[in-house]
C-alpha positions in Angstrom: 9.4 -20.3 0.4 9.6 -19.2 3.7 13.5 -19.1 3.4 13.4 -16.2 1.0 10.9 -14.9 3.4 14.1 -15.1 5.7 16.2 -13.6 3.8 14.6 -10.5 3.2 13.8 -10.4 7.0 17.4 -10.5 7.8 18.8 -8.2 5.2 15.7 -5.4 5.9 17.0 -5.9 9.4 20.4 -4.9 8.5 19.2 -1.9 6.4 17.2 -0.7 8.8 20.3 -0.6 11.0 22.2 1.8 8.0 19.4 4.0 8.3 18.3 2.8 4.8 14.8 2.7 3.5 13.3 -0.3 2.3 10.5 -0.9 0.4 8.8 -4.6 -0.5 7.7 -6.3 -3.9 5.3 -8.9 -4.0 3.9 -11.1 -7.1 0.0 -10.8 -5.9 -1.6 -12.0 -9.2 -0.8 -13.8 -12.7 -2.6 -13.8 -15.6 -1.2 -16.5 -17.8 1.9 -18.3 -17.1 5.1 -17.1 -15.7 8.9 -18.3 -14.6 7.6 -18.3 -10.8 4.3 -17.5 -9.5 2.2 -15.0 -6.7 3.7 -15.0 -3.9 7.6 -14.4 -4.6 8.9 -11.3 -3.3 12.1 -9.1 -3.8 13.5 -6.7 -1.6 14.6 -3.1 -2.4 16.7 -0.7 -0.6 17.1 2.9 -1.0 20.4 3.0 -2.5 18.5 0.5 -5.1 20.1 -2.7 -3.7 17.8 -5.7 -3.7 17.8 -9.5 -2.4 15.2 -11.7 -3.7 14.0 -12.1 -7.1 10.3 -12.5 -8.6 11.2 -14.2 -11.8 14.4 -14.5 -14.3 15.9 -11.1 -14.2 14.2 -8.7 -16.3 11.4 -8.3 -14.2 13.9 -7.0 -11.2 15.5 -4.3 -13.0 11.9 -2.6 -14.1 11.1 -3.2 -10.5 13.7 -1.3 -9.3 13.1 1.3 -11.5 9.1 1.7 -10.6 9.9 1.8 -6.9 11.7 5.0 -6.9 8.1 6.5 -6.5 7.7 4.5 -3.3 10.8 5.4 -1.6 10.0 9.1 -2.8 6.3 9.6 -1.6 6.3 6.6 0.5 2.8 5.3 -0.9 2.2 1.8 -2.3 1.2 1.0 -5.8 0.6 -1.8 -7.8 2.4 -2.1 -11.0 2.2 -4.8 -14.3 4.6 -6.1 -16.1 3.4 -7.8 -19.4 5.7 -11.0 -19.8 4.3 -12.2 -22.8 6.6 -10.1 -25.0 10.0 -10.1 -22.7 9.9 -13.1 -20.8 8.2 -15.8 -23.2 6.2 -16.7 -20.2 2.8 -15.6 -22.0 1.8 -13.9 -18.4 0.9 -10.5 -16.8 2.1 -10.2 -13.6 0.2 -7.6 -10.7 3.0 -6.9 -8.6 2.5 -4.9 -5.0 5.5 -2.7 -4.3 5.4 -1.3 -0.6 7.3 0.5 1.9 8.9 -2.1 4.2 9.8 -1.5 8.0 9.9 -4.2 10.4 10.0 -3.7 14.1 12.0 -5.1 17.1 8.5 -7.0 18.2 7.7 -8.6 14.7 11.5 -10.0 14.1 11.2 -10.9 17.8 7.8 -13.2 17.1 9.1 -14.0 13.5 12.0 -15.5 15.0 10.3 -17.1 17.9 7.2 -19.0 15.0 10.4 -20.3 13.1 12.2 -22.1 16.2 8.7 -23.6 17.1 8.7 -24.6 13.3 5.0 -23.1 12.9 3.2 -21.8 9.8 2.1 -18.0 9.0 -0.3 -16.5 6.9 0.3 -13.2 4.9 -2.7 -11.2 2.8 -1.6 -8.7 0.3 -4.0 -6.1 -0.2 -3.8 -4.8 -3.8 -6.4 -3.8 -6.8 -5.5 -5.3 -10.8 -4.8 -2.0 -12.2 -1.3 -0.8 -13.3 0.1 2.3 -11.6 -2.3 2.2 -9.0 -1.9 4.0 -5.6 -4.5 3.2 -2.9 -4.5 1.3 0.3 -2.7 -1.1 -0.4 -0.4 -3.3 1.9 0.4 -6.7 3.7 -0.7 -8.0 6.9 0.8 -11.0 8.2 -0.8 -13.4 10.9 1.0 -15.8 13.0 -0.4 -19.1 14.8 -1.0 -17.3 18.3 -3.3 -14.6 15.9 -1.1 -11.8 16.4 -1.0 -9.5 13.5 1.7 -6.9 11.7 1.5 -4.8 9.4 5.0 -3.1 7.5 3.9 0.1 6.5 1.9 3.0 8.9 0.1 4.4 5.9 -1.6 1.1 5.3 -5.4 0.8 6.8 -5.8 -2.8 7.8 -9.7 -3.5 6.6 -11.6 -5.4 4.3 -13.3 -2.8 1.0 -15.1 -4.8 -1.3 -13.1 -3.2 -4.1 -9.7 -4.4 -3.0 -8.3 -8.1 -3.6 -6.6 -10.4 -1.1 -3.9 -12.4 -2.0 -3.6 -15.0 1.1 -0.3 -17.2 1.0 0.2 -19.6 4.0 3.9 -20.5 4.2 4.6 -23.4 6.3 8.0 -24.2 8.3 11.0 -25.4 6.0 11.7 -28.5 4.8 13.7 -30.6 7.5 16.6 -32.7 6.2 18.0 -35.0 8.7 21.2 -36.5 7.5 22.5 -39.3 9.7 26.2 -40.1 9.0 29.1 -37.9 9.1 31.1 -38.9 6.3 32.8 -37.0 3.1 29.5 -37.7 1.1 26.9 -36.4 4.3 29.2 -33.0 3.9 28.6 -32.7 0.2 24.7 -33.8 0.7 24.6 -31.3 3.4 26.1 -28.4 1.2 23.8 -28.8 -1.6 20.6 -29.3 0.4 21.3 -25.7 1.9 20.6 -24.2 -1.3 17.3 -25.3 -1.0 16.7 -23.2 1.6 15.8 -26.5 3.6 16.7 -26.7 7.9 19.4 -29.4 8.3 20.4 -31.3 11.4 23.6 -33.6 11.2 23.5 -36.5 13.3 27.2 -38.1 13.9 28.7 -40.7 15.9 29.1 -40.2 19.5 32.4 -41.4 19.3 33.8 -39.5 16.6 31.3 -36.2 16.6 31.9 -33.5 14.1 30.9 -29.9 14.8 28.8 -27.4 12.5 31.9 -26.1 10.9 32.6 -29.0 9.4 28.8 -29.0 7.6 28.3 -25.8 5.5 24.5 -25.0 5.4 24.0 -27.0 8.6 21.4 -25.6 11.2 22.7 -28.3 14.2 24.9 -31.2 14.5 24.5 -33.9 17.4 26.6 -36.4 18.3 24.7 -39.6 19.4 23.9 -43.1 19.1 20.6 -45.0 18.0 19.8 -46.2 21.2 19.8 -43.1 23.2 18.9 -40.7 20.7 15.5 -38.6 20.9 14.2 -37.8 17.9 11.7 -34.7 17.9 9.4 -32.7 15.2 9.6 -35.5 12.7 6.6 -35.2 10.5 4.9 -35.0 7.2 7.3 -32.0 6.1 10.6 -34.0 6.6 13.2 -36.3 5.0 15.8 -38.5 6.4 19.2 -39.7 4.8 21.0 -42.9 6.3 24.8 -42.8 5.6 26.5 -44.7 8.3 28.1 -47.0 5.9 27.1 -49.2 8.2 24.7 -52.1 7.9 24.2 -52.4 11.6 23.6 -48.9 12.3 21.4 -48.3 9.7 19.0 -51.1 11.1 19.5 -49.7 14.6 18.3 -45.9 13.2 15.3 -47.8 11.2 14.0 -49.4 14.4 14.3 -46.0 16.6 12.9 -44.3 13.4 9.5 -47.0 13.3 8.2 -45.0 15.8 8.0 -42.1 13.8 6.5 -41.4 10.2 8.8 -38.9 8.4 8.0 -38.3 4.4 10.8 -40.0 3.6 13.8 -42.1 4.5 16.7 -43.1 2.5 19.1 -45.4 3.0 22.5 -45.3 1.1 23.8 -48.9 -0.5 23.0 -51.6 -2.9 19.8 -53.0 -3.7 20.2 -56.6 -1.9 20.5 -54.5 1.5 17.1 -53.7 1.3 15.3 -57.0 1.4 17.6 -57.5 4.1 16.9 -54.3 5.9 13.1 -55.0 5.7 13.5 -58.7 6.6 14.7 -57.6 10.2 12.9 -55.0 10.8 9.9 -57.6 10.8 11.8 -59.3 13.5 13.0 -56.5 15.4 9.6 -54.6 15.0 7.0 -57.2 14.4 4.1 -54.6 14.7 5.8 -52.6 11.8 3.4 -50.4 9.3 3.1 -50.6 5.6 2.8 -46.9 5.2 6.3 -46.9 7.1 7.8 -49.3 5.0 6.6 -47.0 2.2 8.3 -44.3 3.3 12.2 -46.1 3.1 13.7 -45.5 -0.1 17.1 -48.0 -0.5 18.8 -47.3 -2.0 18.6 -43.7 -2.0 17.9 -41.9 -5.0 17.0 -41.5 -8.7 18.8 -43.5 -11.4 20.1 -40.3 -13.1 23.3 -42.2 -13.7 25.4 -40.3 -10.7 28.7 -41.2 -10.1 30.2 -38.5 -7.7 29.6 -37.4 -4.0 28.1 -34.2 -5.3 26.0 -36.2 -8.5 24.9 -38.6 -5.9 23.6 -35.7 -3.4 21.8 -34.3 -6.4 19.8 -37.5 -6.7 18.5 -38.1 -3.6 17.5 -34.5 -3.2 15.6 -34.7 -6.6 13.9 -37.8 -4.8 13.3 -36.1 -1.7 11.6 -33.6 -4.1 9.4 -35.9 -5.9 8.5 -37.7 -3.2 7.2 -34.6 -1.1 5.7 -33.1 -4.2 4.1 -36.7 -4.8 5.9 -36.6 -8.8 6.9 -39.4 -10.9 9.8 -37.5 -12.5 10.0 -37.7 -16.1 11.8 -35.7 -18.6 10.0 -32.2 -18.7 9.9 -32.3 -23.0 7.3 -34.6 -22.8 4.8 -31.8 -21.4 3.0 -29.9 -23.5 0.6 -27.7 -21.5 1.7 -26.1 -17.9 4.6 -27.3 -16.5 2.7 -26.4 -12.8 -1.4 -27.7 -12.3 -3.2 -25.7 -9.5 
């Protein structure tokens, strides 16, 4: 969820610039079961504008409404919002509504833990009471232990008699989509709603730039043989679609030295007994687990037909796969959808 963390970062920064007040709502506790759970947050200007969203809709408007209060006295409060009657969700949700300023220094080291891909911890301060002012507030800790806080009234310290919600939000999903093709473009596009980072690797001899990718965070031109891969680890997911046999074995060889989450490769079934055949004899020394982690062809058999249909299925493998899910239709559940 960092993305949506993102999001608000960026627009609060553009408020800020307007001279508009912003103020911060965060889910901080459930009781029950609801759309989305603690830890989604919404963002709420002063002229009642808002990015981010905590659950299906209903829950925003009330939200909006309650943190008139805020912007007025400028002094956090938790609120409840009893789902079980509006949203079918059979949940209460605690939310934390704050006031919300950012400074130069924390979007400067915000920036800077993203680009090194690194993971943050925030702790909401809040109490399970409805329309309840106190010292309440959010501190957030990055990797190198410096801390922010986004209101001045808010005391950073531990009472007994407040609760900590502590959410550790990790770097975003890295899609790394080797081909440069009509169907890499529409892949690309639909993986950027996810919210994911996505780097385009192209042909050296015919390289594309990051116009010609919507959602795309880089695009390289380069080969197998000289290219360096870097930060591939358990949080990322490669797509093959060279269309090319050849260079699809090439990219799996480079790629043995590495152990991504997951690799697909793009074609029929035969080519993978093929693929794995020489890779033994390119790469004697090879590892199960990274054989485990190729996925030919790519995707689930959801019956796609289309560029776009087809991006859709190897996402919702990508998904599974990360989220370690045998997908299955969800009609068959009859408890929680989500298991903590």
């Amino acid at each position: 969820m960092i993305h949506e963390l993102k999001e608000i970062i960026n627009q609060t920064s553009i408020n800020q610039q307007k001279g508009l007040k912003n103020v911060l709502a965060t889910v901080v506790h459930l009781e029950g079961s609801s759309y989305r759970k603690p830890g989604v947050r919404m963002l709420i200007s002063e002229d009642l504008n808002s990015v981010g969203a905590v659950s299906g809709g209903c829950v925003e408007k009330e939200i909006i409404h309650r943190a008139k209060s805020v912007f007025a006295d400028n002094k956090p409060k938790i609120i409840t919002y009893d789902g079980r009657y509006k949203l079918g969700c059979e949940g209460i949700l605690y939310i934390l509504i704050e006031p919300f300023f950012i400074s130069d220094e924390f979007i400067n080291t915000f920036s800077k833990s993203n680009t090194n891909r690194k993971s943050l911890k925030i702790e909401s301060h809040f109490t399970k009471e409805d329309e309840a002012s106190g010292n309440f507030g959010t501190v957030v800790t990055f990797e190198n232990n410096e801390q922010f806080v986004f209101s001045e009234t808010f005391i950073h310290q531990q009472k007994d008699e407040v609760a900590i919600f502590t959410q550790i939000l990790a770097p975003s999903f890295k899609l790394i989509i080797i081909g440069g093709e009509h169907d890499a473009v529409k892949l690309c596009k639909i993986a950027s709603n996810l919210g994911w980072e996505i780097a385009v690797i192209t042909s050296a001899k015919d390289s594309k730039q990051l116009l010609d990718f919507p959602g795309a965070h880089a695009v390289i031109g380069d080969a197998p043989e000289t290219i360096q891969f870097s930060d591939i680890q358990q949080n990322t997911a490669i797509v093959l679609m060279n269309h090319s046999y050849v260079q699809d074995l090439k990219y799996l060889v480079k790629l043995s030295e590495y152990q991504p989450k997951y690799i697909g490769v793009l074609g029929a079934p035969s080519k993978r007994e093929r693929l794995f055949n020489e890779l033994f004899e390119f790469v004697p020394t090879i590892s199960e687990d990274f054989l485990e982690t190729i996925y030919s062809p790519a995707g689930l058999h959801i019956g796609a037909q289309t560029p776009e249909e087809i991006a859709l299925s190897i996402l919702a493998e990508i998904l599974a796969v990360i989220r370690n899910k045998e997908p299955f239709s969800l009609r068959k559940i009859n408890g929680k959808i989500h298991s903590h």
